[in-house]
TORKEKE-512861 format. One record per residue (C-alpha): residue number from 1; x, y, z. Coordinates in steps of 0.001 Angstrom, whole numbers, plus 524288, in hexadecimal, padded with zeros to 5 digits. Last residue first. Layout:
N
(site NUM,(X,Y,Z))
...
# end
This chain:
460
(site 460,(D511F,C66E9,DC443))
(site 459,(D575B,C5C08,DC2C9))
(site 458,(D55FC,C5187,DB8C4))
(site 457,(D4C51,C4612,DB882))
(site 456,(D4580,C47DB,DAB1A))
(site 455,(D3906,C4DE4,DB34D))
(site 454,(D41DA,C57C7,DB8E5))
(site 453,(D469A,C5D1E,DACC7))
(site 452,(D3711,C5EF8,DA8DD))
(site 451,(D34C2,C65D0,DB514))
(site 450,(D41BE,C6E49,DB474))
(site 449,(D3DBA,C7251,DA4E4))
(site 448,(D3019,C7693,DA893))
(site 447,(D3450,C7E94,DB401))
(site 446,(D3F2E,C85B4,DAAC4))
(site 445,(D36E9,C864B,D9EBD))
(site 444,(D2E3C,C91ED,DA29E))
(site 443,(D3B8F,C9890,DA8CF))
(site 442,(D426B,C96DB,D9C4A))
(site 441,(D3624,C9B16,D93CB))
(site 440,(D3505,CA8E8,D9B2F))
(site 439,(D4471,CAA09,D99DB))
(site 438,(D46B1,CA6B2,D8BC7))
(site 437,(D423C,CB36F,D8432))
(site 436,(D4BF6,CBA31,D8EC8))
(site 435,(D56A4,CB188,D8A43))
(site 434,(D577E,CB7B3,D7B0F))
(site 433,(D567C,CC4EE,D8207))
(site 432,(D6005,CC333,D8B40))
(site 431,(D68D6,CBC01,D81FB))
(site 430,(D68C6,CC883,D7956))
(site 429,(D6396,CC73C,D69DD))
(site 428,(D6A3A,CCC6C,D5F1C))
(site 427,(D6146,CCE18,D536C))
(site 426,(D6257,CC7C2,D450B))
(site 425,(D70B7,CBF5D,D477F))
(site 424,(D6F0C,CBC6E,D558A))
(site 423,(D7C2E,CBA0F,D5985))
(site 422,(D79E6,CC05C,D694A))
(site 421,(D8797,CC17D,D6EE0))
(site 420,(D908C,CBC13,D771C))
(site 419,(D973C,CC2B2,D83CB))
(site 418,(D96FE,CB4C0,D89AA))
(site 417,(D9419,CB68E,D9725))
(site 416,(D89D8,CBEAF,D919B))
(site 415,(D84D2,CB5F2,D8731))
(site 414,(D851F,CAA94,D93DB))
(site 413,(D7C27,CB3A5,D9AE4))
(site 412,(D7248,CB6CF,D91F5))
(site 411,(D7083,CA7D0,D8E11))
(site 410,(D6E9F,CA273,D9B47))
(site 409,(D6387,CA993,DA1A0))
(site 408,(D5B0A,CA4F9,D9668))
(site 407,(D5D5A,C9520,D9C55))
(site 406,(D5072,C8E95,D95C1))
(site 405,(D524D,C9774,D8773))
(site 404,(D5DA2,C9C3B,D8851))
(site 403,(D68FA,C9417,D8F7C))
(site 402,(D61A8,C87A8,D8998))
(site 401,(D60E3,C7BA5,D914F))
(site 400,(D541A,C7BE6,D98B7))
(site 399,(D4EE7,C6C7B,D9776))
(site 398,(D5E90,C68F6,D9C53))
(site 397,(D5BCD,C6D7B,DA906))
(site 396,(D6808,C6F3E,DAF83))
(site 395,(D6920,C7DF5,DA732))
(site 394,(D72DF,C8438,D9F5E))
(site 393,(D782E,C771B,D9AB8))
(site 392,(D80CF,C7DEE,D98AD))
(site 391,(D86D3,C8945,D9E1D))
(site 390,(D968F,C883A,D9BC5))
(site 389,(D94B2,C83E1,D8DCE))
(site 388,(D8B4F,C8DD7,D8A1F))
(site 387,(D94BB,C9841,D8F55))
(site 386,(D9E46,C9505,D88EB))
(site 385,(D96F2,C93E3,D7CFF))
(site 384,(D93C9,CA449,D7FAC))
(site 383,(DA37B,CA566,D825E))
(site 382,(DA96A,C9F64,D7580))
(site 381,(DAEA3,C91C5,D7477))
(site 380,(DA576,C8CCF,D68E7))
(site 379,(DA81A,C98E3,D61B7))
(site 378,(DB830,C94E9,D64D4))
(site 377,(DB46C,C8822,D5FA4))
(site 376,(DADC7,C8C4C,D5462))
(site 375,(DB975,C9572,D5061))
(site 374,(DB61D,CA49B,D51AD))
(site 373,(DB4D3,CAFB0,D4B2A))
(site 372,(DAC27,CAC86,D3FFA))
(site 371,(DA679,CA14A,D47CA))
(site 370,(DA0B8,CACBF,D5110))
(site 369,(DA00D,CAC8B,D604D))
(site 368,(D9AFE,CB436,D6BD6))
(site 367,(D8C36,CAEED,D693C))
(site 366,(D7F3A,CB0B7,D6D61))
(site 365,(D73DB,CAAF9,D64AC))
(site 364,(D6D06,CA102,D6C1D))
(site 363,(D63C0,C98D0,D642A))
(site 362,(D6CA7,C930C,D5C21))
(site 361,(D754A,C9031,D667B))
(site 360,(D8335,C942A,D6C12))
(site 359,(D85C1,C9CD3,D6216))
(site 358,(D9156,C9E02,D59CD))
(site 357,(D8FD8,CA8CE,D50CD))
(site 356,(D9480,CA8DA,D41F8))
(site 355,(D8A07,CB147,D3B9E))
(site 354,(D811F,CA646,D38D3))
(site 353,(D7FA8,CA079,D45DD))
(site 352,(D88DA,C95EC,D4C58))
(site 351,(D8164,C8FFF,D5561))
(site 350,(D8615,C8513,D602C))
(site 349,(D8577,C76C2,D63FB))
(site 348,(D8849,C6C42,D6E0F))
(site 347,(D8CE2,C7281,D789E))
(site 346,(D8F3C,C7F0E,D6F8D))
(site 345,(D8787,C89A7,D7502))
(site 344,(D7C69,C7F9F,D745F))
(site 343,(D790A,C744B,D77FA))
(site 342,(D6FE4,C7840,D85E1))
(site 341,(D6CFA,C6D34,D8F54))
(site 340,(D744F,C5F48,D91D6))
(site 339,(D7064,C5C17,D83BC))
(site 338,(D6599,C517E,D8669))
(site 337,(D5F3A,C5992,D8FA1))
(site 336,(D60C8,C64F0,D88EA))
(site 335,(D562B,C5DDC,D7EA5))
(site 334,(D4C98,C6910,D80D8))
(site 333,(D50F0,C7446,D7930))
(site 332,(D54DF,C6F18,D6D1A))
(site 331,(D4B1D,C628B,D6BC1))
(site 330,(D505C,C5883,D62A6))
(site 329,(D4763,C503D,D5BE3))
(site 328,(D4C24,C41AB,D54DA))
(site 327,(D3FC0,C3DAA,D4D10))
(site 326,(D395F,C314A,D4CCA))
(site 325,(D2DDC,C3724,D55BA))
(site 324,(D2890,C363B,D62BB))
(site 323,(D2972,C2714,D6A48))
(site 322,(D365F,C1FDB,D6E8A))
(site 321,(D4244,C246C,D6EAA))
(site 320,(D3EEA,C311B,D71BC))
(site 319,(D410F,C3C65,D6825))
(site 318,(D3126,C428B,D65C4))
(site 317,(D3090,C40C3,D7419))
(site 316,(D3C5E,C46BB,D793B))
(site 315,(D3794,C50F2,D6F2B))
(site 314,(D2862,C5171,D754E))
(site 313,(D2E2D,C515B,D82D9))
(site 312,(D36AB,C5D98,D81DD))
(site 311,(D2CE2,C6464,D79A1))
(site 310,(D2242,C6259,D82C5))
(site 309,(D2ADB,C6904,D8BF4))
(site 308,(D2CF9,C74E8,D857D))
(site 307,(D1E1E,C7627,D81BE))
(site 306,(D1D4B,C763C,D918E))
(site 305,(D25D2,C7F97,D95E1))
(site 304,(D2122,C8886,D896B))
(site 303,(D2837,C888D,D7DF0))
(site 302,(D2E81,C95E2,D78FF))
(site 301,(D25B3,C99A4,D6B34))
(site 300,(D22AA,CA593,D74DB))
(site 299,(D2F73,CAB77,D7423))
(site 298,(D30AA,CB1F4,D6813))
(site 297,(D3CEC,CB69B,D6412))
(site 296,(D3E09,CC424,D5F54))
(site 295,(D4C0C,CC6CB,D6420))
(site 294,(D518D,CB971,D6007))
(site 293,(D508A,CAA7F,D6565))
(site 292,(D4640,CA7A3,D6D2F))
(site 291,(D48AD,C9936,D6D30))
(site 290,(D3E03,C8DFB,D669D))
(site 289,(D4225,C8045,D6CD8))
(site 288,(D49CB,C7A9D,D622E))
(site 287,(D45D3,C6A68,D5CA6))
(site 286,(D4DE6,C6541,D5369))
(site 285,(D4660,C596F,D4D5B))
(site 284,(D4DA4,C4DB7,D479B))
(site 283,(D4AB8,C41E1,D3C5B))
(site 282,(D4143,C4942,D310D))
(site 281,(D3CF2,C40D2,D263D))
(site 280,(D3076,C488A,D22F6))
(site 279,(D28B2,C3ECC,D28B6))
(site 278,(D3044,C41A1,D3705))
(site 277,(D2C54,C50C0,D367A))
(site 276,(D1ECE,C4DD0,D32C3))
(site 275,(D1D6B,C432D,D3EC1))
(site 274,(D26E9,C4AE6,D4705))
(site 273,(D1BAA,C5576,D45B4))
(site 272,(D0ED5,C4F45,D468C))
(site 271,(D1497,C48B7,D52A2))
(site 270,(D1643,C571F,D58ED))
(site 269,(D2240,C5B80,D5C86))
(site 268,(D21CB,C6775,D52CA))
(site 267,(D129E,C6A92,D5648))
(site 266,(D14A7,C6AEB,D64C1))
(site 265,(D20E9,C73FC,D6425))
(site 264,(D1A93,C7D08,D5BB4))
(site 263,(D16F2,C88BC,D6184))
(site 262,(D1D7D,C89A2,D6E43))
(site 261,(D288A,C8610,D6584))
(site 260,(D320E,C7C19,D5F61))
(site 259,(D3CF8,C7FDC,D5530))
(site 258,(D3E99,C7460,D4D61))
(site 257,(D491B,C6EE9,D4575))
(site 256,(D461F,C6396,D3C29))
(site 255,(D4E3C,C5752,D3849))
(site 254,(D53B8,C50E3,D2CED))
(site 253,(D57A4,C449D,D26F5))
(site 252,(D5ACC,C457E,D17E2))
(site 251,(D5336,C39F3,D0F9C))
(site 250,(D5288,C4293,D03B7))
(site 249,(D4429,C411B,D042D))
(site 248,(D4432,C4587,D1372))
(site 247,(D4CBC,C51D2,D0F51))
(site 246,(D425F,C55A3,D0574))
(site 245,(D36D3,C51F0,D0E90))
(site 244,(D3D1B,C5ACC,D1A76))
(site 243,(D3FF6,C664A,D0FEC))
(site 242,(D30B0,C6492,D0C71))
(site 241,(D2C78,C6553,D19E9))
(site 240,(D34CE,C7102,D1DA9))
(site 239,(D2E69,C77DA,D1256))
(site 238,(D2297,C74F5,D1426))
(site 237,(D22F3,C7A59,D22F8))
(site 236,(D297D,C8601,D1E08))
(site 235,(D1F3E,C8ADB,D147F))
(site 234,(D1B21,C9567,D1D73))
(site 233,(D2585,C9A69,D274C))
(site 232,(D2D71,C95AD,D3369))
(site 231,(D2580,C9896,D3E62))
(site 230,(D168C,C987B,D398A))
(site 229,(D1D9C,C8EC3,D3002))
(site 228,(D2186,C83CA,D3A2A))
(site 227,(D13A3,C85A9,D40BF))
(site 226,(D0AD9,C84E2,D36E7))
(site 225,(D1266,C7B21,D2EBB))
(site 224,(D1396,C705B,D3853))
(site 223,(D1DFB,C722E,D4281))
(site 222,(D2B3B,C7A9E,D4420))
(site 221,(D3458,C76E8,D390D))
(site 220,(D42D2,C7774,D3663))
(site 219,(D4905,C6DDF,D2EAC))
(site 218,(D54F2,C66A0,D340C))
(site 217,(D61EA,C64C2,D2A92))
(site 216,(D6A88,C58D5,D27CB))
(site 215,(D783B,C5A45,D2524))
(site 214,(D8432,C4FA9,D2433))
(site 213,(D80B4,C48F8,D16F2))
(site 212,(D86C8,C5329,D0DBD))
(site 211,(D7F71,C4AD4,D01D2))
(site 210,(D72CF,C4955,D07D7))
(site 209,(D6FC6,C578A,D0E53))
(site 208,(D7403,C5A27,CFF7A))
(site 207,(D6C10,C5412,CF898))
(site 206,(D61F3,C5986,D03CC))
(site 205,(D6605,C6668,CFE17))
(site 204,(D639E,C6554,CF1C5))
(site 203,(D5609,C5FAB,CF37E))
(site 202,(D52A9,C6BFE,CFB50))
(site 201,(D528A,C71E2,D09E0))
(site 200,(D50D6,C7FEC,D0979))
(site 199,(D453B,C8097,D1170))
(site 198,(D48D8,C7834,D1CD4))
(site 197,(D4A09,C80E5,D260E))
(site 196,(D567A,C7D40,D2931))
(site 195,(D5D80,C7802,D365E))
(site 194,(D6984,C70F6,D3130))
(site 193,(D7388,C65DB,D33CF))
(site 192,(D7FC9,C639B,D31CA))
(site 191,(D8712,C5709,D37F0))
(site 190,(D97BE,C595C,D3555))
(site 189,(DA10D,C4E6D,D32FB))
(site 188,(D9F6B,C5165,D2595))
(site 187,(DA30B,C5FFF,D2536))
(site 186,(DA7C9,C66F4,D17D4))
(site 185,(D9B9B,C5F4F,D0FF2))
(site 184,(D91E3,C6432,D1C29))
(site 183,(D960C,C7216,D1B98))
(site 182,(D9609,C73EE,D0D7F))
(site 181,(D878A,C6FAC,D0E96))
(site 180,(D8528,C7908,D1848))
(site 179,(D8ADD,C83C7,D0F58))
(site 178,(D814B,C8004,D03B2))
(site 177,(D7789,C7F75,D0EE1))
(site 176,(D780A,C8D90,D123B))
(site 175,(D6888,C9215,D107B))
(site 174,(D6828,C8368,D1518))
(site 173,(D6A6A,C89F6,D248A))
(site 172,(D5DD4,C9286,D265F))
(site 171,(D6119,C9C76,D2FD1))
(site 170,(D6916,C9623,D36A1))
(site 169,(D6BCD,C87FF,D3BFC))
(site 168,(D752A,C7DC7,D368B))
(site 167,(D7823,C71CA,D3F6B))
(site 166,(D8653,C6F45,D3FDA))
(site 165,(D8BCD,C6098,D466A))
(site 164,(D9A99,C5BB2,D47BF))
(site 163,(D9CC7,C65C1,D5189))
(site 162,(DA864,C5E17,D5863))
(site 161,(DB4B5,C69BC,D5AEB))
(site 160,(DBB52,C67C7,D4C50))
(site 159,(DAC45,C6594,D47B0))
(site 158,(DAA03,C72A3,D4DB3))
(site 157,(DB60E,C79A5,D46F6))
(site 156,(DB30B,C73F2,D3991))
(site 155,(DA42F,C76D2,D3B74))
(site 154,(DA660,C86A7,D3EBA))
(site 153,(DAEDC,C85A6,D336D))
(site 152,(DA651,C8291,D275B))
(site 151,(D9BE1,C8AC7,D2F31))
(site 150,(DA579,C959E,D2C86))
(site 149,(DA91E,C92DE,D1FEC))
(site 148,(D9BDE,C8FD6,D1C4B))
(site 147,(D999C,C9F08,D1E36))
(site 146,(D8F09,CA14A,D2961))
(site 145,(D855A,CA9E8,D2619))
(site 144,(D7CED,CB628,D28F9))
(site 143,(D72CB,CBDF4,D24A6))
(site 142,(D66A1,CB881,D2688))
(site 141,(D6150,CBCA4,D33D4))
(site 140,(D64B2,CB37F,D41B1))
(site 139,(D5634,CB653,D46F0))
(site 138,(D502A,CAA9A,D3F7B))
(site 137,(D5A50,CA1CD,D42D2))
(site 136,(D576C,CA0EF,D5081))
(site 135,(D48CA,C9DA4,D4B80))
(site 134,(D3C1A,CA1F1,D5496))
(site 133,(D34BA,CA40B,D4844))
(site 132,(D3B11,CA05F,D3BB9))
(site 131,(D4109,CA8C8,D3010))
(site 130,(D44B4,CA021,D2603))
(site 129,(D4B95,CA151,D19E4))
(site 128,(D5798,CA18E,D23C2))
(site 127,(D6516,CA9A3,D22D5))
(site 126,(D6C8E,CA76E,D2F8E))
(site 125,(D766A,C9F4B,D26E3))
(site 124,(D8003,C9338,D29D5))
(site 123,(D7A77,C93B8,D37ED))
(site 122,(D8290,C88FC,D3F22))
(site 121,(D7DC3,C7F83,D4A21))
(site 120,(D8C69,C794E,D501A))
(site 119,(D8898,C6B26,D554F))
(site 118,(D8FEB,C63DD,D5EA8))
(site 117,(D94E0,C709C,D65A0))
(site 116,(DA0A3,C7062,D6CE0))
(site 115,(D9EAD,C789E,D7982))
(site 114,(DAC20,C7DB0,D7FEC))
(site 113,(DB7AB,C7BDD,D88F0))
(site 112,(DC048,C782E,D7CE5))
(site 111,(DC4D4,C6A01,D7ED7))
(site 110,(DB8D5,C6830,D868E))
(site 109,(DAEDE,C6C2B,D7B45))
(site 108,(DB898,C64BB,D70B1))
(site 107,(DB68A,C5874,D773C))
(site 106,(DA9CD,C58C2,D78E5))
(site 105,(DA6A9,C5CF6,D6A63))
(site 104,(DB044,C5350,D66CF))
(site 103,(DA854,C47CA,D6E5F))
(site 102,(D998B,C4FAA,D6483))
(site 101,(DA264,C4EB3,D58DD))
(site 100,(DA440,C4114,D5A7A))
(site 99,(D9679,C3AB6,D5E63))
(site 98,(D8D29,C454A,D59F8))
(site 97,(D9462,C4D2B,D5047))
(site 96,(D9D65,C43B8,D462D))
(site 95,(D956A,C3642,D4A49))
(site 94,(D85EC,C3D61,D4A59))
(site 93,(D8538,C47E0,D42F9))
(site 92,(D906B,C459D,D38D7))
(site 91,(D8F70,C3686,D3777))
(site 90,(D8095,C3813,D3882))
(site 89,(D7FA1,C434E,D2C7C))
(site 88,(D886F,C3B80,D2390))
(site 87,(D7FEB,C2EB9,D2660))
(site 86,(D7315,C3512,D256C))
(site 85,(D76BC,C3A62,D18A8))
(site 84,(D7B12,C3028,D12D0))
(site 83,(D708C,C273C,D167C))
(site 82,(D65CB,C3092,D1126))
(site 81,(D5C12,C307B,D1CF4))
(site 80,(D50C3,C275E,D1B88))
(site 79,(D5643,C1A6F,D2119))
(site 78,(D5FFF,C1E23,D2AB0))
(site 77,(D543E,C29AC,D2F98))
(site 76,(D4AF5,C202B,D307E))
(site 75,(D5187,C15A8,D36BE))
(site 74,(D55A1,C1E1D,D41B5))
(site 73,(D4951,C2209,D468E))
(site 72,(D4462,C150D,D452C))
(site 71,(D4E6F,C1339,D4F45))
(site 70,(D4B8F,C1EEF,D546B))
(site 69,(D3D72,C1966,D5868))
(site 68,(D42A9,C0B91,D5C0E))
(site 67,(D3EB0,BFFFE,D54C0))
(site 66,(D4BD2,BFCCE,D5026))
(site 65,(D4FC1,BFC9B,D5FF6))
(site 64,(D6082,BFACE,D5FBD))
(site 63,(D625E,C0703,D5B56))
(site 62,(D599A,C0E96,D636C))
(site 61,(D5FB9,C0661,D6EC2))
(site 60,(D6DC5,C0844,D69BF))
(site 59,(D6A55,C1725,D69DA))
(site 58,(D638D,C17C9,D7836))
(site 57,(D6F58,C1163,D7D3F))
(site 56,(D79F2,C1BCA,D7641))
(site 55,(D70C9,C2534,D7CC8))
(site 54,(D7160,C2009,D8B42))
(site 53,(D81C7,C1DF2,D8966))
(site 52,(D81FB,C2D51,D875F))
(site 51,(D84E2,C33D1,D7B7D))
(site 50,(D9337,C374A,D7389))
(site 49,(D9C45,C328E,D7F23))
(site 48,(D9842,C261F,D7714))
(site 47,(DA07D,C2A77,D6BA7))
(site 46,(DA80F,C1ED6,D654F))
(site 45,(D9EE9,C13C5,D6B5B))
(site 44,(D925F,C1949,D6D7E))
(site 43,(D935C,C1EFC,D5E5F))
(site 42,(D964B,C0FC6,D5AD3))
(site 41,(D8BED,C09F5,D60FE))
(site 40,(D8165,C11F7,D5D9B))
(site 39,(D8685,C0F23,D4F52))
(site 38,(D864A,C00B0,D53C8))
(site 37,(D7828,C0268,D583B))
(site 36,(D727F,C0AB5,D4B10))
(site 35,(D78A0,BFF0A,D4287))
(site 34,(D6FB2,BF4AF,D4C8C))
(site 33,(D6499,BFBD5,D4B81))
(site 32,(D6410,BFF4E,D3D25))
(site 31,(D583B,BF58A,D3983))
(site 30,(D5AC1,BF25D,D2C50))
(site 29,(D571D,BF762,D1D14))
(site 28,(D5B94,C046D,D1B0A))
(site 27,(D60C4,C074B,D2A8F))
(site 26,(D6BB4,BFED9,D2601))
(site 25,(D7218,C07C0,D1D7B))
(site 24,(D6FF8,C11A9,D2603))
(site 23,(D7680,C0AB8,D322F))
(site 22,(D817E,C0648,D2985))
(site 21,(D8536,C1436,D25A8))
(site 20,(D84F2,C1983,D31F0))
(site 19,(D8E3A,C0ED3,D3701))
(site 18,(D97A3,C10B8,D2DF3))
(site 17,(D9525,C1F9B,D2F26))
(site 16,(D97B9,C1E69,D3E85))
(site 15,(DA42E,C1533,D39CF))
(site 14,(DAA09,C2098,D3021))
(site 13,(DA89A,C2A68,D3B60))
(site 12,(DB1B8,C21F8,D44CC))
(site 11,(DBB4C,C2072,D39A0))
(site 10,(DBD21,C2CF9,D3675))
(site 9,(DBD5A,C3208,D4582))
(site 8,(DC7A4,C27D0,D470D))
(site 7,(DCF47,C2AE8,D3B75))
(site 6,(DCD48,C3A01,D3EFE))
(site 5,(DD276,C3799,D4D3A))
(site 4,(DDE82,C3040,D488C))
(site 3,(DE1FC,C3D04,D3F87))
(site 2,(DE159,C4353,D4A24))
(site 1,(DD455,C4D43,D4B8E))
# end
């Protein structure tokens, strides 16, 4: 940046916290409405290429209705979350990635012909205490390790290009947390964020959750105790629980990753759920579609047609602006609508696994470059991405985005185009057989996918 261009960008950060800071002061003892507005205002204003006009609208009317569902939404979380915190987290996540990072993203991906991710997903460590049924993770082994070095410079280069945001992955990601730490003093202007099982999570480290500011983590949990342990272990569910009430006493917001099944995809939408999830101070749910991932992968915890579906309601449900829970849910699989199809291979983020490779997803580990040999941008650039960028979406209707699990034909053929290779750190795994654990569920899902894009008005 000029020297201009910093002043600008200096001052333009230092209003958003201005304004941050006034709308959680407020919050404490009067309605926020008119605070939240302005800030509305002001994002529309400097970045409105950022969202459409119809969702800048649907802000300023949540903002502008104190009764509202995410308004109460909203006062919760500026009223129970340390204000420190939520402010250094915000400015990163939301000013630094999501309004300006995400315009130099853009730029940057025309400039060089490529995807710019908006979020790089690092594994600091594929070492896990953990060892989880139908887990990516779980087939990586426990040997290897990024140096902080290395991460240190992955999120130099990205920020350069417009990555402003790094969620941590693994194995279990707090068995490196001195590192991650490190990380977040070196890079302010940078949202972290990790997936964790929870079971490490301490008093000493939610001191320092509070004192770095800019990282927040998501517990992962599958159900009520039956279920989340029959996958993840006995004594988990406890555990998870009590790592929830410690960061809930230290007034850290947090969120929970799930991997939904044919097993337990009723049980972890259910009301009895949110409800526990919610009382334990937790704001977001990540919701991933189980994927056959590795050479003993079972494929009957796929959804059915149906138990798909129901899943795409219930979220949309659990999220609307009116009705289902206080609780922001995000479904992986079936929210291509709202992302114009598949994210991955860089379009708006990648993988970078323990052992330096760039994948294109966490899910899909092929590769043809290595941050050890490489600059980000030139790992960005390389022929599997390429690929990516040249085939999505990979399919009109947005309800079958993925080039694996609802497109199988895809994947093979873009490794080969792309001479890369499997990165499967336990047991190497070829596209065809990855895709052929896909096919029978991509051509169940096809017919119930076109009906339900139909019914929304698009197509067919």
């Amino acid at each position: 940046m000029t020297v201009t261009e910093k002043l600008a960008h200096a001052a333009e950060r230092k209003a958003f916290e201005t304004m941050l800071d006034s709308l959680i002061r407020k919050s404490r003892t009067q309605d926020v409405g008119k605070v939240a507005d302005d800030l509305v205002s002001m994002v529309q204003k400097i970045h409105s290429s950022v969202w459409e006009p119809e969702t800048f609208a649907m802000l300023h009317k949540i903002a502008n209705d104190p009764n509202s569902k995410w308004a109460h939404y909203a006062e919760r979380l500026l009223r129970e979350c340390d204000p420190y915190l939520l402010r250094t987290f915000l400015t990163a996540a939301a000013y630094e990635g999501g309004f300006r990072g995400f315009q130099q993203a853009r730029a940057n991906s025309e400039k060089y012909d490529c995807n710019i991710p908006w979020i790089v997903l690092m594994d600091p460590t594929s070492a896990c205490n953990m060892r989880c049924a139908g887990c990516w993770a779980a087939e990586y082994g426990y040997k290897q390790n990024l140096t902080f070095e290395e991460m240190d410079r992955v999120l130099t280069e990205g920020a350069a290009l417009g990555t402003h945001a790094c969620l941590f992955t693994g194995g279990e990601p707090l068995m490196r947390k001195a590192d991650i730490f490190r990380l977040c003093e070196k890079h302010r202007d940078i949202a972290f964020h990790a997936f964790t099982n929870g079971t490490l999570i301490d008093q000493a480290f939610c001191d320092e959750l509070k004192r770095v500011g800019n990282f927040i983590v998501s517990v992962s949990i599958e159900g009520f105790e039956d279920a989340n342990d029959g996958r993840r272990g006995a004594g988990h569910f406890e555990k998870a629980l009590a790592a929830m009430d410690l960061m809930h006493k230290n007034r850290i917001p947090f969120g929970v990753s799930i991997c939904y099944t044919s097993k337990n995809y009723r049980v972890v939408t259910s009301d009895e759920f949110l409800d526990l999830l919610i009382s334990k101070g937790c704001y977001f749910a990540w919701y991933f579609h189980y994927m056959p991932v590795g050479m003993g992968a079972a494929t009957d915890l796929l959804l059915t047609p149906e138990q798909r579906a129901y899943m795409k309601d219930r979220v949309r449900e659990i999220r609307g602006l009116t009705g289902g829970k206080e609780i922001f849910a995000i479904d992986f699989q079936n929210d291509g609508e709202f992302t114009h199809g598949c994210i991955a291979g860089g379009k708006l983020y990648c993988h970078i696994n323990a052992a330096g490779d760039v994948e294109p997803c966490v899910f899909i580990h092929y590769s043809g470059a290595n941050i050890r040999e490489k600059s980000f941008l030139e790992c960005l650039r390389q022929p599997l991405f390429l690929e990516y960028r040249k085939g999505q979406p990979f399919n009109d209707n947005l309800l079958r985005p993925c080039p694996m699990l609802e497109n199988p034909e895809c994947l093979p053929e873009m490794v080969k185009r792309a001479g890369a290779h499997s990165t499967d750190l336990e047991a190497p795994e070829s596209a065809e057989h990855l895709c052929d654990k896909c096919h029978a569920y991509a051509a169940c899902w096809k017919p119930e996918a076109e009906k339900l894009w139909a019914e929304e008005g698009h197509e067919v």
